[in-house]
C-alpha positions as CSV (number, residue, x, y, z in Angstrom):
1,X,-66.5,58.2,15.9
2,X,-66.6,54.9,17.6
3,X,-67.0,53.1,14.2
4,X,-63.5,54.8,13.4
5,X,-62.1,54.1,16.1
6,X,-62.4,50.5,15.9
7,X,-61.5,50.4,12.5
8,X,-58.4,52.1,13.3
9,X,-57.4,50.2,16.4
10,X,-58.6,46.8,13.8
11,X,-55.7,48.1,11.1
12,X,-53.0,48.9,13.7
13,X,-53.7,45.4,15.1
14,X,-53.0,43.8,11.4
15,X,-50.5,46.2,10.6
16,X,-48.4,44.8,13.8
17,X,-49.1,41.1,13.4
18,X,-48.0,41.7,9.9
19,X,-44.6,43.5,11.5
20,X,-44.4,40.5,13.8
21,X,-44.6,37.8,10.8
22,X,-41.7,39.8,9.2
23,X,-39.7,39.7,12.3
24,X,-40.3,36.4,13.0
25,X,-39.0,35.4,9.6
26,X,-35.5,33.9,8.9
27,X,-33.0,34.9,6.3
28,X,-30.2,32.1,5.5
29,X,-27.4,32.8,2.8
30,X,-26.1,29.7,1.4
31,X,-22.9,29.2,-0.4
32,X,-23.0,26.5,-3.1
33,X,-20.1,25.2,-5.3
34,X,-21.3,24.4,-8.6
35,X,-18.6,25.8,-11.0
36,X,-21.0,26.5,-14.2
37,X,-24.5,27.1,-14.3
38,X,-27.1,25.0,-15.6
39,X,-29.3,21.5,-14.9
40,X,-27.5,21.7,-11.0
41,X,-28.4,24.8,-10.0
42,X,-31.5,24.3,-10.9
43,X,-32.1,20.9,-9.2
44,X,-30.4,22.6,-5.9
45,X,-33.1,26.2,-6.9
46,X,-36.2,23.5,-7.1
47,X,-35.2,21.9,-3.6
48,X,-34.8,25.0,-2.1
49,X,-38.0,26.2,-3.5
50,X,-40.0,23.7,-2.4
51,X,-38.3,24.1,1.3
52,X,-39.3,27.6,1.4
53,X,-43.0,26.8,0.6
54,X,-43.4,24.4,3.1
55,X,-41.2,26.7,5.7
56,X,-42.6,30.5,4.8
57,X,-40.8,31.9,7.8
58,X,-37.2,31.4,6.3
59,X,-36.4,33.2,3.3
60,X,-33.3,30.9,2.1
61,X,-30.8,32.4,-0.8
62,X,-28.1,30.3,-2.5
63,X,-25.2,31.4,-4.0
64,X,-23.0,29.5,-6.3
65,X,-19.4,30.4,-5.7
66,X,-17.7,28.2,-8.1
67,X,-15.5,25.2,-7.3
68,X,-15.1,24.5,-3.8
69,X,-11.6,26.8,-3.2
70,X,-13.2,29.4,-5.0
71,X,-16.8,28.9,-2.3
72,X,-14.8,28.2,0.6
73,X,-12.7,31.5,-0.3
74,X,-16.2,33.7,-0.9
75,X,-17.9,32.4,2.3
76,X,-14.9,33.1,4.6
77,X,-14.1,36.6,3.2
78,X,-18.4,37.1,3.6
79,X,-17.8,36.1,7.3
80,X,-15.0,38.6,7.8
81,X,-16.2,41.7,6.0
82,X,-19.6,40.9,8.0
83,X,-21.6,39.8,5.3
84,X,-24.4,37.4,5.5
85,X,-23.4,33.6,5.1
86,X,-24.9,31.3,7.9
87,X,-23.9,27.9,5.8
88,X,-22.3,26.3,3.0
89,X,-21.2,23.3,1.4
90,X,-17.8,22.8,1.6
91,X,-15.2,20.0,1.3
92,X,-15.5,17.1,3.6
93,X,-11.6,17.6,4.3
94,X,-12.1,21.5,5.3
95,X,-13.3,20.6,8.5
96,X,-9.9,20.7,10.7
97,X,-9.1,24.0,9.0
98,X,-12.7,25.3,9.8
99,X,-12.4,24.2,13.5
100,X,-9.1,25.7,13.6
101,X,-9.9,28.7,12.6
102,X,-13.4,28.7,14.7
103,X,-15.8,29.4,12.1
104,X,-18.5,26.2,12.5
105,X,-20.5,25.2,15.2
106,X,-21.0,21.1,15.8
107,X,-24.2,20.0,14.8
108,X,-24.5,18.9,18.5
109,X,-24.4,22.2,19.9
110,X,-27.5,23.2,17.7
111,X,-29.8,19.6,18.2
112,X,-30.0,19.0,21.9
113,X,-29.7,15.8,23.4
114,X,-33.5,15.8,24.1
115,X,-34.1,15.7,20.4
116,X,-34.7,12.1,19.5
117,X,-35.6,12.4,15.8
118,X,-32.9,15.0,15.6
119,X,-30.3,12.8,16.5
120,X,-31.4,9.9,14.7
121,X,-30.9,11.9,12.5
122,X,-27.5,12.8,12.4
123,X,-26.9,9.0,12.8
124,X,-28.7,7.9,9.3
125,X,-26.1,8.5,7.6
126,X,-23.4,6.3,5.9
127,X,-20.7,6.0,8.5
128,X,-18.3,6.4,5.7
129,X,-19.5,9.6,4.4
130,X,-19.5,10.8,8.6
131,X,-15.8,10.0,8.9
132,X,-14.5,13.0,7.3
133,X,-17.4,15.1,9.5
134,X,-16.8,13.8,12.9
135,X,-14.0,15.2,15.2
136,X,-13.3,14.5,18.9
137,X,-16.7,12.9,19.3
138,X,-18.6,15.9,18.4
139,X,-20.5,16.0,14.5
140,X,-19.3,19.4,12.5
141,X,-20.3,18.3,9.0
142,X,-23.1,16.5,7.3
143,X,-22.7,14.9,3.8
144,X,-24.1,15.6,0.8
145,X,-22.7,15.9,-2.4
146,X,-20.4,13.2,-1.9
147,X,-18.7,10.8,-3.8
148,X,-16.2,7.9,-4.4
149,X,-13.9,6.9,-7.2
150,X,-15.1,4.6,-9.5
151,X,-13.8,2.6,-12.9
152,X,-15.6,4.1,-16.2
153,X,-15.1,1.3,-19.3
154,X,-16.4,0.8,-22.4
155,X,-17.9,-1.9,-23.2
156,X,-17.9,-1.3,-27.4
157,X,-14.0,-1.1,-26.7
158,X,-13.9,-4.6,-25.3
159,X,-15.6,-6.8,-26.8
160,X,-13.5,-5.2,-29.9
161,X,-10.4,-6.4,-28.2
162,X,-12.1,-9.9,-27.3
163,X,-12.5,-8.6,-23.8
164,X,-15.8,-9.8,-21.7
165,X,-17.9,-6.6,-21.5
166,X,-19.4,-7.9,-18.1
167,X,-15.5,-8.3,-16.6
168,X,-14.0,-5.3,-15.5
169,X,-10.3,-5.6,-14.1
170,X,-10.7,-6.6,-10.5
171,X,-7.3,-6.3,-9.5
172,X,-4.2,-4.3,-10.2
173,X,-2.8,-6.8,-12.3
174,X,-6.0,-7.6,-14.4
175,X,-6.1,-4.1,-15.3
176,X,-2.8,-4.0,-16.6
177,X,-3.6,-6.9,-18.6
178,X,-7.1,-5.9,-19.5
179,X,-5.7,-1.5,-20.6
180,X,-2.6,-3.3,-22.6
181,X,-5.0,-5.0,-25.0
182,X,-7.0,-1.9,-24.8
183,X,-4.1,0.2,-26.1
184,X,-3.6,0.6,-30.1
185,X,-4.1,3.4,-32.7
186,X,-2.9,6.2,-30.6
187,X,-5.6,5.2,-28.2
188,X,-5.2,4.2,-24.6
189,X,-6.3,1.7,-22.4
190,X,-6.8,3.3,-18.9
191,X,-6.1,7.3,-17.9
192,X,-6.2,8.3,-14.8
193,X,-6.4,12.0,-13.7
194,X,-3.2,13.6,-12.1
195,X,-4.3,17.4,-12.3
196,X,-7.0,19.1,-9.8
197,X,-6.9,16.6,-7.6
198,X,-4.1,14.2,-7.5
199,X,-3.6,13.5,-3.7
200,X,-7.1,12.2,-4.1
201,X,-6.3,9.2,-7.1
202,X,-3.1,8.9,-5.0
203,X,-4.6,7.8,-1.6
204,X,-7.4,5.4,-3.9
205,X,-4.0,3.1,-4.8
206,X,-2.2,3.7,-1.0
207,X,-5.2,2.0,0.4
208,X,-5.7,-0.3,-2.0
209,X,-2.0,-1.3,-1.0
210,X,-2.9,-1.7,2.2
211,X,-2.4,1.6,3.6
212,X,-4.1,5.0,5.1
213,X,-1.9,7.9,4.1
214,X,-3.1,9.9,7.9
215,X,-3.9,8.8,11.3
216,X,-7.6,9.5,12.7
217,X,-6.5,12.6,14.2
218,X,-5.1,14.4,11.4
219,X,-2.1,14.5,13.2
220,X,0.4,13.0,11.3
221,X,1.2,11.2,7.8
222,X,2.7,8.2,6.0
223,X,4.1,9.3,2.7
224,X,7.6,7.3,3.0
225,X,5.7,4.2,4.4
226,X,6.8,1.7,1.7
227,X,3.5,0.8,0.9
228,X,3.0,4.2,-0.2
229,X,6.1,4.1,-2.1
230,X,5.3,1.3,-3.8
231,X,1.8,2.4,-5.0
232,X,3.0,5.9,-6.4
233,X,5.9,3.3,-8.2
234,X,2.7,1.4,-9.8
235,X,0.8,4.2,-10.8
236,X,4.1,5.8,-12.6
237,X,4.6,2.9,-14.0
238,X,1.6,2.5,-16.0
239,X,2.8,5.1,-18.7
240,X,6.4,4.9,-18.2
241,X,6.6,1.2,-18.0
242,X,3.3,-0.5,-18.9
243,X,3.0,2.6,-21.5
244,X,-1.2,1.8,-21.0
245,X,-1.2,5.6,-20.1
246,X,-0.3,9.2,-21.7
247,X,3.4,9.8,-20.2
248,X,3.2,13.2,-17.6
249,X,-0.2,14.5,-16.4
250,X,-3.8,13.7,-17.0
251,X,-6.2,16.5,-16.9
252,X,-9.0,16.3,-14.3
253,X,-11.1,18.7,-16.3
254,X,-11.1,17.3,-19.8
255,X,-10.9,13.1,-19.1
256,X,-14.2,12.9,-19.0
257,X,-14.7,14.4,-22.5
258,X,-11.6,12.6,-23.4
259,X,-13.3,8.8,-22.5
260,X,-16.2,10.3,-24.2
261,X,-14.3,10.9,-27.5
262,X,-12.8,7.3,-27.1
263,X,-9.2,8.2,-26.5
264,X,-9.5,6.0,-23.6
265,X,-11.2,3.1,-22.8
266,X,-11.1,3.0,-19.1
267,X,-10.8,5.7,-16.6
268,X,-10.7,6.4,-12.8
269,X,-13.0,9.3,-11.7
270,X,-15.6,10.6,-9.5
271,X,-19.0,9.2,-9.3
272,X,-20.4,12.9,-9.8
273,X,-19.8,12.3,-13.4
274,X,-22.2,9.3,-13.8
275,X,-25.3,11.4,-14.7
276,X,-23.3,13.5,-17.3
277,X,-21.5,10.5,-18.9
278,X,-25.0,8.6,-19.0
279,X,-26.3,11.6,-21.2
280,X,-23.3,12.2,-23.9
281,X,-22.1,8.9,-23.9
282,X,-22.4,7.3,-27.7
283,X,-21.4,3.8,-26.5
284,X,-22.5,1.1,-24.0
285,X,-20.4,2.5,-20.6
286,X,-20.2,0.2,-17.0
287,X,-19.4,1.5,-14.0
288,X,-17.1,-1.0,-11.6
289,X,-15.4,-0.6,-8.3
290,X,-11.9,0.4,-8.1
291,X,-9.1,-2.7,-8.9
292,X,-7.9,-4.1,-5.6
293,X,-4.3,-4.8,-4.7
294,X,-3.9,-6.0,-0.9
295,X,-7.5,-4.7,-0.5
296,X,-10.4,-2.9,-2.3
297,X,-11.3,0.8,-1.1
298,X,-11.3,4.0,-2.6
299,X,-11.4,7.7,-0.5
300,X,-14.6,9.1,-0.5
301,X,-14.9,12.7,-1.8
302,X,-17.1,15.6,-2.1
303,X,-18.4,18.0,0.4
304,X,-20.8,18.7,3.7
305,X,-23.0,20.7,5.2
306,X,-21.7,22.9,7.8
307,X,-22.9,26.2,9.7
308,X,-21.3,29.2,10.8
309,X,-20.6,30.3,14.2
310,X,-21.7,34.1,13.3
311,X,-25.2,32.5,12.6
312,X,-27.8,33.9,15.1
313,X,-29.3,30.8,17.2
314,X,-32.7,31.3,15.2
315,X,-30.4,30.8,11.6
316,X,-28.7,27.5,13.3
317,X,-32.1,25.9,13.8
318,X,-33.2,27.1,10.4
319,X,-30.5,26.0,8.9
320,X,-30.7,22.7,10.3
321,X,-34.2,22.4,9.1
322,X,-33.0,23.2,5.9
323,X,-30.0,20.6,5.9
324,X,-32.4,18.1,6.9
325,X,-34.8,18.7,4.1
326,X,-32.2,18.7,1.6
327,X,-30.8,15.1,3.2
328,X,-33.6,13.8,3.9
329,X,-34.3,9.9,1.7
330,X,-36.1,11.6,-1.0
331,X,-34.0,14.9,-1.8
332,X,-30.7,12.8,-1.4
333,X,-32.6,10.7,-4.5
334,X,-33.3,13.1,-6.2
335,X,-30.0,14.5,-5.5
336,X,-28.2,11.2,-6.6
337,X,-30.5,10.9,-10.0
338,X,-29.6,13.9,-11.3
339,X,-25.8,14.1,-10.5
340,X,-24.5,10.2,-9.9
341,X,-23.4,11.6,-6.3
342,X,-24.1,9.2,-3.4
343,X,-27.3,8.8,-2.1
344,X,-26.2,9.7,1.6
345,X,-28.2,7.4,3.9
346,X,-29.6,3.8,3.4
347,X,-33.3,5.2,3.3
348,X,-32.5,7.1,0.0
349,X,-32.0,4.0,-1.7
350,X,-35.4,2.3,0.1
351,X,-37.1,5.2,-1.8
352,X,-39.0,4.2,-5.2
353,X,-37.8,6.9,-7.4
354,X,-33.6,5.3,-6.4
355,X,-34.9,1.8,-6.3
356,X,-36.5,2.4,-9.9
357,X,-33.4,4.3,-11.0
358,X,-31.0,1.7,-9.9
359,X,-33.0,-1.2,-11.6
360,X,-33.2,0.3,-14.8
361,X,-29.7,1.7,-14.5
362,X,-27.6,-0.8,-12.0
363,X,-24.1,1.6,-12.4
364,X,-25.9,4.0,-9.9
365,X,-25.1,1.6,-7.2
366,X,-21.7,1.3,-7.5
367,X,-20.1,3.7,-5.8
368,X,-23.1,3.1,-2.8
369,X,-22.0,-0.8,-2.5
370,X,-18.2,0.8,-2.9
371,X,-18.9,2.3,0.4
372,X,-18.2,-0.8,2.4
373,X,-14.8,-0.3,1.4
374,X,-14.2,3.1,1.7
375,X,-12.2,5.7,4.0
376,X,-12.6,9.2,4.6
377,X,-10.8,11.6,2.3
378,X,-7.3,12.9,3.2
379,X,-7.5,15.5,5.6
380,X,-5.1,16.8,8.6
381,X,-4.7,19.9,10.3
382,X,-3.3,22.3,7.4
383,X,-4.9,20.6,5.6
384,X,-4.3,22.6,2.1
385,X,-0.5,22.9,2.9
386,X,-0.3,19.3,3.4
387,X,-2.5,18.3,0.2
388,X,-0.4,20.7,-1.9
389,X,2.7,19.0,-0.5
390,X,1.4,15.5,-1.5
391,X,0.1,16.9,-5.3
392,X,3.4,18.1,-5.6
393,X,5.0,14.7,-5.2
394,X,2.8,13.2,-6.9
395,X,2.8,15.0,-9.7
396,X,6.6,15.4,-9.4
397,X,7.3,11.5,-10.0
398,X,4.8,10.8,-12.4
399,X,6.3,13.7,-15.1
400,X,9.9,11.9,-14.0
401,X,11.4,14.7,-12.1
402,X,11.7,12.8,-9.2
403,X,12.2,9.3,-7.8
404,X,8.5,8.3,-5.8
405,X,10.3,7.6,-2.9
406,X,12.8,11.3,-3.2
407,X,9.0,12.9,-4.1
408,X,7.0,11.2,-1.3
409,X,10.3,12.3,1.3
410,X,10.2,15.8,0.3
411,X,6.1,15.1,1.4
412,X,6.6,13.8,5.0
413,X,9.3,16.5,5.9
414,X,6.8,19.4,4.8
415,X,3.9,17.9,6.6
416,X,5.9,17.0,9.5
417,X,7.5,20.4,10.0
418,X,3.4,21.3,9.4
419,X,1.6,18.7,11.8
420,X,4.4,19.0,15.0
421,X,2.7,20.9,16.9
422,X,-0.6,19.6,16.4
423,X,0.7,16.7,18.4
């Protein structure tokens, strides 16, 4: 009887230390915007994977929601209806909008000031790629799949036109030059995309004119600054004028298939594409930093890390774990060699997978050593209203329907009448 006993009291003893584990363990939903299926998901599946094994007690599931409209759209409504979603990665420029509408914590709030490796941590990163993230002195987002514009050219294309291969346009006028010789038989010399995301091209040539299209609070904006004026002018001018472009829009989606195919042989786009255009690619490709005008520089791009208030306080520190395994030097090299995304600190390109990556491909550093002239993306308070505004005009003067400067006017009075009381 006593035997039985002990055995009983032995299996209701396992039985609860097993309930305890179960407990004990975390559950984090991720959201995730990768827009197809495929290699990315499963490079972001194998990270996670190997997270989980070396952290049993959080159970971590990611869901791919699309672009990043369609993920920041599925995540919030998951928050409202009361479903699970504890973090995401969503556009750097989200992040007023977000605060706004109190639906992120600040990475502060979650690593106390006691922890010394955490905060080292959130200061290993690219100050570039933190711009975007950091508001009012407090850290709300942490990069990751980021980016910055760079200049795609084939090579094959000129040395046919007795252009040095090793010479990419350095300047605005050199690349007029350099896409006019690079424009015959129905084929052009330079494209640059004006759908998806043409605020984004549009602030690369404002600050290479000198100028930053929003102040550091995302409070107010300088459309009708002449400098701004004067760059959406250039960048019409390229197809009207120059004729070195397609007249009217340039599809986000399909220029990268397009300088594939050889219609054109330069083009402005994100660094994400690297990996992919390295694969299909049929002809020697560089990779350069965007033509100056008054200054180099290009926006960044791309998306952070943030975590939801309705996360429990166990889920924030899990989730942190988790954002710091997936940014940590050898994940953001990995992340970087299978994308063309940034590495996002200085330690991921100390690693030897990124330094051995980088010598045997050198493009992959482009858009890394571009960061020394880069500013953070576009964003203000209304942010999407405002964007929208500035897309508009853009798009607007570049299909001829409007004057820059009547486009770019039409702008500032929407995102004043937007930004007012912000300030």
């Amino acid at each position: 009887m006593r035997m039985l006993l002990k055995a009983a009291l032995a299996g209701a003893l396992l039985v609860g230390s097993s309930l305890a584990a179960l407990a004990e363990t975390v559950s984090l939903t991720m959201y995730y915007p990768i827009a197809v299926g495929g290699p990315l998901t499963k490079v972001i599946d194998k990270m996670v994977g190997d997270f989980q094994t070396a952290n049993p007690d959080v159970k971590v599931q990611a869901i791919y929601a699309g672009n990043y409209d369609d993920t920041r759209v599925r995540a919030l409504s998951a928050i409202k209806s009361g479903g699970p979603a504890q973090l995401s990665v969503l556009f750097s420029i989200d992040v007023y909008d977000l605060i706004e509408q109190g639906l992120i914590v600040p990475f502060d709030d979650v690593i106390p000031a006691s922890d010394k490796d955490g905060r080292a941590w959130l200061d290993s990163f690219y100050p570039a790629l933190m711009a975007n993230g950091k508001v009012k002195g407090k850290t709300w987002g942490v990069p990751f799949q980021r980016s910055t514009i760079v200049l795609y050219y084939n090579k094959d294309k000129f040395k046919a036109a007795g252009l040095d291969p090793n010479h990419p346009p350095a300047n605005w006028k050199e690349m007029v030059a350099t896409a006019k010789a690079l424009t015959k038989d129905g084929k052009y010399g330079l494209m640059v995309p004006s759908t998806g995301y043409p605020y984004w091209m549009f602030q690369a040539f404002a600050i290479q004119n000198g100028l930053e299209l929003m102040n550091p609070d995302g409070t107010k904006t300088r459309f009708t600054d002449p400098a701004a004026i004067e760059a959406l002018q250039f960048w019409r001018d390229l197809s009207q004028k120059d004729g070195v472009m397609p007249k009217g829009t340039i599809e986000w989606g399909t220029l990268r298939q397009a300088f594939l195919e050889g219609q054109t042989a330069m083009m402005w786009h994100t660094t994400g594409n690297l990996t992919a255009v390295r694969k299909d690619a049929k002809f020697d490709f560089g990779v350069a930093m965007l033509p100056s005008n008054k200054r180099p520089g290009s926006p960044t791009g791309g998306g952070n890390f943030y975590i939801f208030k309705n996360a429990t306080d166990a889920q924030r520190k899990a989730a942190v774990k988790l954002i710091q395994f997936m940014t940590s030097p050898e994940r953001a090299a990995q992340w970087s060699i299978a994308t063309g995304y940034v590495g996002v600190s200085p330690a991921s390109y100390e690693t030897a997978s990124l330094k051995a990556y980088a010598k045997d491909f050198p493009q992959a550093v482009v858009a890394r050593d571009q960061l020394k002239h880069a500013v953070a993306e576009f964003s203000t308070f209304q942010t999407a209203r405002v964007r929208e505004a500035l897309s508009n005009a853009v798009q607007a003067a570049l299909t001829g329907q409007k004057s820059p400067k009547d486009a770019l006017t039409e702008a500032q009075a929407t995102a004043e009448s937007l930004l007012k009381p912000y300030r």
